[in-house]
N, C-alpha and C positions, 0 to 999 in steps of 0.2 A: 470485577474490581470493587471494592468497599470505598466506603467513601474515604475523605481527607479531613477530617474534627475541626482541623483548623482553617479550612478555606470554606469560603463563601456562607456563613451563619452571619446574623443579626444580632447586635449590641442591644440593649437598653438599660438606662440607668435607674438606678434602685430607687425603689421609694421606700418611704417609711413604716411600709405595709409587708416590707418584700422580705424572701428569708435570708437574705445576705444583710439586710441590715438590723433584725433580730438577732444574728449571730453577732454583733458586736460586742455584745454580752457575754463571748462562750470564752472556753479555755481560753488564756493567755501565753503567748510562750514569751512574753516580754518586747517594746517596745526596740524594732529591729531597723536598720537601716540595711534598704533592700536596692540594685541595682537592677533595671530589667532593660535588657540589649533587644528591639522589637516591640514597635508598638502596634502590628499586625490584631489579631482577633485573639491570641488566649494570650500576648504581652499588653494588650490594651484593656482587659478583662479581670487581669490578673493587678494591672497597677486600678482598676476601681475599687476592685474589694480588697486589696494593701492595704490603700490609703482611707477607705471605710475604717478599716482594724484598729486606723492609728499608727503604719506605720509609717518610715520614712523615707518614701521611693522616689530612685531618680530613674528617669525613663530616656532612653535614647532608641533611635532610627539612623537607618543611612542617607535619609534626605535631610539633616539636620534638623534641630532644635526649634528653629522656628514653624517649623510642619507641624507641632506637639502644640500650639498655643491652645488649642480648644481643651483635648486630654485634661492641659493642665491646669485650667482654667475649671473645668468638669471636676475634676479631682484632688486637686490641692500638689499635684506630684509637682519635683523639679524636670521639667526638657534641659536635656545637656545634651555635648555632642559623645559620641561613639565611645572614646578615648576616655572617657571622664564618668562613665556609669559607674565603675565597678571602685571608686573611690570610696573607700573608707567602709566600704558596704559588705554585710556579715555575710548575707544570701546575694550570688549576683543569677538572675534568668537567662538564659543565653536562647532568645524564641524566634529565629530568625531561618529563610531557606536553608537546608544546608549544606546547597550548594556555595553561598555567599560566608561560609562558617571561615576556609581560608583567607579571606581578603579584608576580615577585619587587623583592626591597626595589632599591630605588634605589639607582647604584651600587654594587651586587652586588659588582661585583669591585676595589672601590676597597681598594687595601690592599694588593692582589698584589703578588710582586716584580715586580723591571723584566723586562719582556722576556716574562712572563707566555705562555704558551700555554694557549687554550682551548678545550677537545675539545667537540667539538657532537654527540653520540649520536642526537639526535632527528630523528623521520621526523613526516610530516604525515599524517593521519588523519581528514579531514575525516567520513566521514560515521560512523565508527566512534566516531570518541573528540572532536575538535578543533574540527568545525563549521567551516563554511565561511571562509577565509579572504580577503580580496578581493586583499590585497597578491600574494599566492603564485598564486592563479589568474586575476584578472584584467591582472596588471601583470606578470607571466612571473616574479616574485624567485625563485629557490631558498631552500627551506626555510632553509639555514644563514645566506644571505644577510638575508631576511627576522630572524631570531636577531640577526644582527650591528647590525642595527638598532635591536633592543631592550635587549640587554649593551652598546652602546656599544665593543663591544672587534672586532675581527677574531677568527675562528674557526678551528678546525682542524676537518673534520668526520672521524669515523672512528668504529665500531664501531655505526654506525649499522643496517648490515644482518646483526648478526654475532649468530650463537644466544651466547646468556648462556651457559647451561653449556660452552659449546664454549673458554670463557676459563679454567675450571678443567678440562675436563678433557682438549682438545685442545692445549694449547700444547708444540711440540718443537722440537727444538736446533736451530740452524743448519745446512745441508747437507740436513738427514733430508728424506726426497721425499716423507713425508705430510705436510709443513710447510705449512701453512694461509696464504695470504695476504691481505689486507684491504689495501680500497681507501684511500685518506687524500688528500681533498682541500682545500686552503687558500692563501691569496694572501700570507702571510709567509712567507716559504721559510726563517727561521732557524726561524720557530715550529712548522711542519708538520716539519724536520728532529728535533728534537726529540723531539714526538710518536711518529714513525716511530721512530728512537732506541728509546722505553720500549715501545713495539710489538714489534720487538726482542727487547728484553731479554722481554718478555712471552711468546714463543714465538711470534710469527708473521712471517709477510716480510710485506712489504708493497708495494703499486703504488703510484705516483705517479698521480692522479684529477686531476690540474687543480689548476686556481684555485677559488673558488668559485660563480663564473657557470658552470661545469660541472662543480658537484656535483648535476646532475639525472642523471647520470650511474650515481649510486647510491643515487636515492632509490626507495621503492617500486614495486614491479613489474619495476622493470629486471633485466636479467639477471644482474646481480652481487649483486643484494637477495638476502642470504639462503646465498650459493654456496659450496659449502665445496670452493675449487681452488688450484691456487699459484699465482705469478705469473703463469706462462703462461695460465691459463685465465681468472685476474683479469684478465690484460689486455685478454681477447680480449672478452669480455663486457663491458668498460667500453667498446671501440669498437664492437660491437652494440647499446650504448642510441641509444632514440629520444627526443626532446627533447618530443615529445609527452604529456600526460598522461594514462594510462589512464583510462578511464572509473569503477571501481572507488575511483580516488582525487580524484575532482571531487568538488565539495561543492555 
């Protein structure tokens, strides 16, 4: 079994030495008001270096607002509750189990601006964390597809395979040949453009992964799960998955 990117890695916060906060300098794709639902290891990771960039992130959890005082004390972000992330906000994160993905509130994302992009982080983990789901194994949906079912909205998937600290402490300018690249798959091409965009500005290139009927492409076990290469070797590995489900991830 491969690991899980997002469980159990170690935080630290940037200093003025570090290359996440070098890159404050880099591409711009403009001052964005960002929602991130999960303050777990790559939504607690991901509002450091936001709110590094400049922008304007509200961060929520299922244990409320008040759990978030440190984060946002650390980083300048607003803590709100669940319902109230995805207010007004251009990009909203959706970083959270996903087995917990149906029992957010109802219209979660009603409130967004127009045009809205929504990053789908989450991998399915049936016998680990998630329990079997019938839609995702018996009816072939991809995890994000299965997602887009439940938010109501279209998805952008990305950082789904991506180690959390590797956002603070991996991120490098444009050109540089250790530049890290991540996969980003989704069926709006303004929305997944975008995405790609603060990808970006975030320090990494990024590969084009499809639509979202082939985001199995970089879900768990596949050869991009996890891979830290540039595009050349994102790519090659996104045309080496097998559409099959490893046995490790059946429920």
């Amino acid at each position: 079994m491969r690991f899980r990117p997002e469980v159990g890695v170690r935080h630290r916060r940037e200093s003025p030495g570090s290359a996440g906060h070098d890159l404050r300098k880099a591409r711009r794709v403009g001052t964005m008001k960002i929602g991130i639902i999960g303050a777990g290891n790559i939504g607690g990771n991901l509002t450091r270096r936001l709110t590094a960039l400049g922008h304007d992130v509200s961060v929520a959890n299922s244990r409320g607002p008040h759990t978030l005082t440190a984060l946002a004390e650390e980083t300048g972000a607003t803590p709100v509750p669940v319902g109230e992330a995805a207010r007004g906000a251009d990009i909203v994160v959706v970083t959270i189990p996903l087995k917990a993905v149906p029992d957010l509130p109802s219209g979660v994302l009603d409130g967004a601006a127009d045009g809205v992009a929504v990053i789908d982080t989450n991998n399915y983990y049936p016998q680990q964390r998630d329990g079997r789901i019938a839609a995702i194994e018996d009816e072939g949906l991809t995890e994000s597809r299965w997602i887009e079912g439940h938010l109501g909205r279209p998805v952008v998937k990305a950082f789904n395979g991506t180690y959390a600290q590797d956002i603070l402490e991996r991120p490098r300018p444009a050109g540089d040949p250790d530049r890290l690249a991540l996969p980003v798959a989704g069926d709006d091409e303004a929305a997944k453009a975008r995405v790609r965009s603060l990808i970006d500005e975030l320090g990494f290139d990024t590969v084009d992964a499809g639509g979202i009927d082939e985001s199995w492409r970089q879900q768990p076990d596949t050869p991009v799960y996890g891979l830290r290469a540039g595009v050349e070797g994102v790519t090659k590995a996104l045309a080496e998955a097998s559409p099959e489900r490893p046995a490790g991830f059946r429920g």
